[in-house]
N, C-alpha and C positions, 0 to 999 in steps of 0.2 A: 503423683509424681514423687510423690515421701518416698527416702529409702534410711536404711536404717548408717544414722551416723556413724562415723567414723570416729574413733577415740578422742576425745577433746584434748589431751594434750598432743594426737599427732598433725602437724600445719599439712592440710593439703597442699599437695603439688601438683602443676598440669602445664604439662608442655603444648604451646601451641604450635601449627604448621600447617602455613598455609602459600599461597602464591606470593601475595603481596601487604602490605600493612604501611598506612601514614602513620608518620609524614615522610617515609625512606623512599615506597614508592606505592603512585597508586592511578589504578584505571579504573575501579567502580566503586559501590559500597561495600564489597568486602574490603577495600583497605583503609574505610574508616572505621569497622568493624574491631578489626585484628590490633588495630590503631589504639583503640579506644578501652575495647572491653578490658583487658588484660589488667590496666590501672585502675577499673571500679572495682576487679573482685581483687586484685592489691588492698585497697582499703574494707576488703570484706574480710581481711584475715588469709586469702590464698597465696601462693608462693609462684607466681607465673615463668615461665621463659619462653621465647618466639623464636620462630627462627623460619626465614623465608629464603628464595634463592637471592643470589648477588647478581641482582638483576643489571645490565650494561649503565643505565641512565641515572643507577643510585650515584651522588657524587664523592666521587673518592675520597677524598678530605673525611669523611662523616664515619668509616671504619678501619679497623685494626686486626690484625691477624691475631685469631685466642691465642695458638701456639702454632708458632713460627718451627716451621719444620716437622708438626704432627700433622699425617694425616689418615683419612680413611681409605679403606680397600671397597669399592664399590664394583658389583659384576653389572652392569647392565647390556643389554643384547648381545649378552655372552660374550660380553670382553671385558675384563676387568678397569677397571678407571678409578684416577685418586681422587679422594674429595675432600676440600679445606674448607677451614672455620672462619668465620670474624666475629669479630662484635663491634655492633655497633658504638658510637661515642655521641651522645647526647650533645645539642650544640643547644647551651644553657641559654643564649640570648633568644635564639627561637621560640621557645615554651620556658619561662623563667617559674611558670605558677605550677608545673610537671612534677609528678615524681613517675617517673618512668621507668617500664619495667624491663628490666635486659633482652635484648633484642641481638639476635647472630644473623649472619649471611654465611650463606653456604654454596661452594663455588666447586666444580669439578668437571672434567670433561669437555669441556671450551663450551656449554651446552647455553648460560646464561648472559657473558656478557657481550650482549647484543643490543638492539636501539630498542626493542618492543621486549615487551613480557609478555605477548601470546602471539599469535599468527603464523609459525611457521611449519613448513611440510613434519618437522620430529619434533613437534609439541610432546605427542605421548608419549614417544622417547626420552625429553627431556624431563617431563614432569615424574617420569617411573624411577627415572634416576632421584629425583628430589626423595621421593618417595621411600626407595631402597636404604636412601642414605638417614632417614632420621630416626629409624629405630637405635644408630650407631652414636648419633650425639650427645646421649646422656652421659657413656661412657669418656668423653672427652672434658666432658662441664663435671664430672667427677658427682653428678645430681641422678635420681632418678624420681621419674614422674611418677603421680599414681595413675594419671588418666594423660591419655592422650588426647587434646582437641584437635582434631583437623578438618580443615575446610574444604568445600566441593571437589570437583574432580580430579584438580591437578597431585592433592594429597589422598586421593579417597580409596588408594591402595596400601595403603600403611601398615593395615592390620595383619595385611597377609604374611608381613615380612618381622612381624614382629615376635613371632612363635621362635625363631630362628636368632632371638639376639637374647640376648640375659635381660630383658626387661620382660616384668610380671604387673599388668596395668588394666585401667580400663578404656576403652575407645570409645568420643562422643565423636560425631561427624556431624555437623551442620550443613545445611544446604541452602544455599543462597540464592541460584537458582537453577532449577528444574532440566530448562535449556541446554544447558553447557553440559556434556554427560562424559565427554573424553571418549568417545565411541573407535572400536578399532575392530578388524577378523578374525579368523582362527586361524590367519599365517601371520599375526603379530602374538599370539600367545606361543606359537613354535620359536619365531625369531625373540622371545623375549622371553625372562623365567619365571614367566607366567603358567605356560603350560609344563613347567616342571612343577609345578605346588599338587600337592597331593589332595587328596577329596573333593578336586574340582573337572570334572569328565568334560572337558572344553568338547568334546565333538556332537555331544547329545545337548548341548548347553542350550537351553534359549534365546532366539536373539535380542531379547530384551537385558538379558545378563552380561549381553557383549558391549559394556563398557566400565570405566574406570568407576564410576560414580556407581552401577548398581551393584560394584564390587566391594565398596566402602556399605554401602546399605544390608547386603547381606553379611555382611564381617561384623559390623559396628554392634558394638552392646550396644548403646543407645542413637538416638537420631532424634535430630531434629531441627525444624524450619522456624525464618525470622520473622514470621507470626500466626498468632492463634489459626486465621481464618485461611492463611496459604497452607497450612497442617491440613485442614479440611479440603481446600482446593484439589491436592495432589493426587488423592483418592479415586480422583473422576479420572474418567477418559478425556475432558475438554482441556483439565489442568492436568494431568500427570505424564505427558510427552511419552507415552508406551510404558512409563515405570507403575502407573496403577494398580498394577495387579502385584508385581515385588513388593511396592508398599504397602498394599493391603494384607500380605500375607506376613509383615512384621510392623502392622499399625498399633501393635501392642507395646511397642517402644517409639513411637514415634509419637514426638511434644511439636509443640511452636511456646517459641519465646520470640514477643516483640523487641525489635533491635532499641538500643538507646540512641542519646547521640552525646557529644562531646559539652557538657555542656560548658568547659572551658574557653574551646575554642571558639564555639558559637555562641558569643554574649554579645550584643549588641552595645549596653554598657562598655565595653572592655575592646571595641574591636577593632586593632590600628589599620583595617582595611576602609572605615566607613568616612565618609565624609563629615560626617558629626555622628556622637555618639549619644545614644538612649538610652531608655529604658522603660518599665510599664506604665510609669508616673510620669514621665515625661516623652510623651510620645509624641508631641507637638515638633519638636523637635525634626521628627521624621522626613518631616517632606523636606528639607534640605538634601538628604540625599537622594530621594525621586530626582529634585531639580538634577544635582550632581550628573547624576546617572544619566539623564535626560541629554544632557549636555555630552557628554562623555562620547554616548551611543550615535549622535547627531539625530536626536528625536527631537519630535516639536514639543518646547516647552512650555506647561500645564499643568495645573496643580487639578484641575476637573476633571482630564483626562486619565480614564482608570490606564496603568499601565503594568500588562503583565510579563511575568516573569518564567523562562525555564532556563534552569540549569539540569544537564540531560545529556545522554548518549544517542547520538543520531540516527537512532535504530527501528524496526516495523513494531516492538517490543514496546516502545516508547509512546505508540501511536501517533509517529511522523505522517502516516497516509491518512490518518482522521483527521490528522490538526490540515495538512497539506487539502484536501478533498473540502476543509469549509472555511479557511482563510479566508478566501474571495467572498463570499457572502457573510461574515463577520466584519471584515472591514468595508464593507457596503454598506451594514444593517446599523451601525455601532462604533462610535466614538471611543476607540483603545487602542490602546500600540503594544508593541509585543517586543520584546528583546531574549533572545535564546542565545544561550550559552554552552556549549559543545561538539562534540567529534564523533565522528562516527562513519556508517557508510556512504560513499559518491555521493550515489544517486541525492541522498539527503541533502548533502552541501550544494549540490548546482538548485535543487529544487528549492531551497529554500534563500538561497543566492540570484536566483530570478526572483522571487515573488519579493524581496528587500529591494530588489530596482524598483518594480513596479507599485510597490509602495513606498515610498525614502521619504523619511521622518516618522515612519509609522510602523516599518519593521527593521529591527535591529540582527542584525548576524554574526555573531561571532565565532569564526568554527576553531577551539581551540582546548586545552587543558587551564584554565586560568582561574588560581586558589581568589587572587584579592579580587576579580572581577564579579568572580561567584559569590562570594561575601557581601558586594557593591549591590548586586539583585537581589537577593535575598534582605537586605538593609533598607531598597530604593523603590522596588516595588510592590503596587497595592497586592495583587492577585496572582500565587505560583500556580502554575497550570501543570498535571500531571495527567496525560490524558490514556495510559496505560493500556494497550491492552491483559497485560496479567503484570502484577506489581509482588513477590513474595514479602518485601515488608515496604521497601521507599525511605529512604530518609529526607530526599529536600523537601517533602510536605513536613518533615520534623522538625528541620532546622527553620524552615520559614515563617512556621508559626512561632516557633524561640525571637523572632526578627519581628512579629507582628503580620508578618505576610497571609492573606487569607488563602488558604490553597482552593481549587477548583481541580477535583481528580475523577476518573472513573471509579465505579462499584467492585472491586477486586482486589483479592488478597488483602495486604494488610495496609492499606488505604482504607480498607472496611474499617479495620481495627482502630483505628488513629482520626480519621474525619468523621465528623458527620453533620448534616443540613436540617436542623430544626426549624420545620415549617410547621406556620407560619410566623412565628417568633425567632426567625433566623438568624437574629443577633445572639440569642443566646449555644445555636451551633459554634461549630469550628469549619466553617466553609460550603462547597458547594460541588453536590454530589450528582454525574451524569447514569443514569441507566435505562435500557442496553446500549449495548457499545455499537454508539450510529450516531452519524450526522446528525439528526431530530435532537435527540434527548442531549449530544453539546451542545447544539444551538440553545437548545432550551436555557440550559442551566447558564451558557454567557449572558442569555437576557437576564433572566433571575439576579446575576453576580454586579451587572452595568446598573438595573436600577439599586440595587440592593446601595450600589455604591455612593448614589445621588443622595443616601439620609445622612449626614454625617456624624448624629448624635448617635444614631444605630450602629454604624460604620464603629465608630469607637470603640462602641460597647464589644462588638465582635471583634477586635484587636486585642481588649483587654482579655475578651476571653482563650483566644488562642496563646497568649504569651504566659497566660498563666497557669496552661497544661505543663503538665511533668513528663517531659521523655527522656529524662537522665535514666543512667545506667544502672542506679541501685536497684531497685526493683526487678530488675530483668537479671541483676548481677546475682541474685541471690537463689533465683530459679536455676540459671546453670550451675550454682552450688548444688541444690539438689540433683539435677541430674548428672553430675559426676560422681555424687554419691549412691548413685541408681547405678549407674556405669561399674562402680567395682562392687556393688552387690553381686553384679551378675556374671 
């Protein structure tokens, strides 16, 4: 992944661009990603700037117009539209411990402010626009990048547009996940200028190329995924959603780097969401906020009672139908209570909104976006549960082991990379691992995790062990140094 450096007295610079980024606003892991990474490679010597859409729910109060009365000339579906700048304004009492890296919004064509940041009929519309438009911002910010970072789909046409502006750069693209591809036909490349881009024969095209994402993949000098093992993944036919064969035909640039996490934000020590505060040496502590939580939830209160934890999108992705298909026979077999924290699709919320009746005090439901409550889990209880069917990297098994939480995940993506269950001296793992993805091998591994839980000398030692893994950012901050210096090698 060496590429040959860059002059040491010139600072690299890299414009990021992506959908969304915490704490402005945020729907999954990429906007603690975008959130986050930007200020470890700040302290690695790099020059960042972000810049997302003005998405409706960010709160006004929190930006400012760059320049008041500049703005951009944007074509998209062949009608010209203007596009304005902000910047963000740090609100110092929120993150007092931050240095935080400049951050814009970027507003035009009535296209963003709206209640959601995705789900609508002209996503791909709006997102091309996003897209058209940030080749043009360096020129505004009076900066130019060396490398551009953009993330999955909604950015993952950038490159194309970038031939066309006075920016000479290189392009990394990350892919967060697989899934989401921005998919559209060949009467959205006529109605869009798309199919005015030269060396691309949209009628012969494959229809694996017919989307936003394998258009960033085939453009991008380099690529790559939020870990080792999801790199590997993507390759197959089970993990690659039809892009297998694209990525195999440019696996010569494609890395995994495992994500970090905040380790500011997530300090247990430090956390004015918890009920008491810890740390690895004082972990005794802890069960205060179980009780807390316990209470909170209307769970029956127990310090024996293993109680687990997700924070999670209500999704088939998530492994709602595995957890849903052995609830009833875990809480038959097995003394635990379970508290879930997220949003997602219906069918999720009603399905798991009956099985909270038919169990109360024993299942908790919260169908919501809620930062302190997720904190409150993560802080409160024993066991996070991620029962994934494909994971590209995860981060609440990261943050929950930062909190002492012993995760329970399936064998995928970069769940691999991050847990693992040393048997039979499973205190000195990092939690508890199901495979193949079925009913039997969860069952197995809750039994494994409930007695596991009855040692509490053991129990300890596997706390201490988890809290004392490193998923901060340096390490991973240092790798995407290389590959932006791999990026403008090429």
């Amino acid at each position: 992944m060496k590429a040959n450096a860059i002059p040491s007295s010139k600072k690299l610079k890299v414009l990021f661009a992506a959908a969304e980024a915490a704490p402005l606003i945020k729907v999954g892991g990429l906007a603690d990603v975008v959130g986050s990474l930007p200020r470890a490679l700040q302290k690695e010597g790099v020059e960042v700037r972000t810049v997302i859409p003005l998405h409706g729910p960010i709160d006004s109060g929190s930006f400012e117009e760059l320049l008041p009365g500049k703005t951009l000339n944007v074509t998209t579906m062949g009608k010209p539209r203007k596009a304005r700048l902000f910047r963000y304004k740090k609100n110092v009492e929120d993150s007092p411990r931050r240095e935080d890296t400049p951050v814009f919004l970027l507003e035009g064509g009535g296209y963003f402010p709206r209640p959601q940041v995705y789900g609508y009929d002209d996503d791909l519309e709006r997102y091309l626009f996003f897209s058209r438009a940030i080749p043009m911002v360096p020129g505004l910010l009076s900066w130019q990048p060396d490398v551009i970072h953009f993330h999955d789909w909604h950015a993952a046409s950038i490159p194309l547009w970038t031939g066309s502006s006075d920016i000479r750069c290189g392009h990394l693209l990350t892919i967060h996940n697989l899934a989401y591809q921005g998919l559209f036909d060949r009467r959205f490349t006529s109605a869009s200028e798309l199919g005015d881009l030269k060396g691309i024969d949209w009628q012969n095209a494959p229809e694996q190329q017919m989307s936003m994402l394998a258009q960033g993949i085939l453009s991008a000098d380099v690529i790559n995924t939020v870990s080792p093992n999801y790199a590997r993944e993507i390759l197959t036919p089970e993990f690659g959603e039809g892009l297998e064969t694209l990525l195999q035909q440019r696996k010569d640039r494609l890395f995994g780097i495992l994500n970090g996490i905040d380790t500011e934000e997530y300090n247990p020590a430090l956390d004015p969401h918890l009920a008491n505060k810890y740390d690895i040496s004082s972990l005794s502590k802890r069960a205060a906020n179980k009780s807390y939580l316990q209470e909170k939830l209307g769970l029956v209160a127990g310090r024996r009672t293993p109680l687990v934890g997700m924070v999670t999108r209500l999704d088939e992705q998530k492994g709602m139908d595995l957890l849903s298909e052995s609830l009833q026979e875990i809480f038959k077999n097995y003394d635990i209570q379970l508290a879930i924290l997220g949003k997602g699709r219906e069918k999720y919320h009603k399905m798991f909104a009956d099985l909270a009746e038919k169990h109360p005090g024993r299942l908790s439901l919260t169908i919501d976006f809620n930062n302190p409550l997720a904190h409150q889990i993560y802080g409160g209880c024993d066991i996070f549960l991620m029962p994934s069917m494909f994971e590209p990297c995860g981060l609440g098994q990261l943050i929950a082991m930062r909190y002492g939480a012993i995760p329970m995940v399936s064998s995928v993506g970069g769940l691999v990379d991050t847990v693992f269950e040393n048997m039979p001296d499973w205190e000195h793992g990092r939690g508890f691992v199901f495979k193949p993805y079925e009913p039997v091998a969860f069952m197995a591994a809750v039994e494994r995790a409930v007695a596991a839980y009855r040692n509490n000398s053991k129990w300890l030692k596997l706390m201490q062990n988890v809290m004392a893994a490193d998923f901060s950012w340096k390490a991973s901050a240092g790798k995407y140094i290389d590959l932006y210096k791999l990026a403008l090698s090429k």
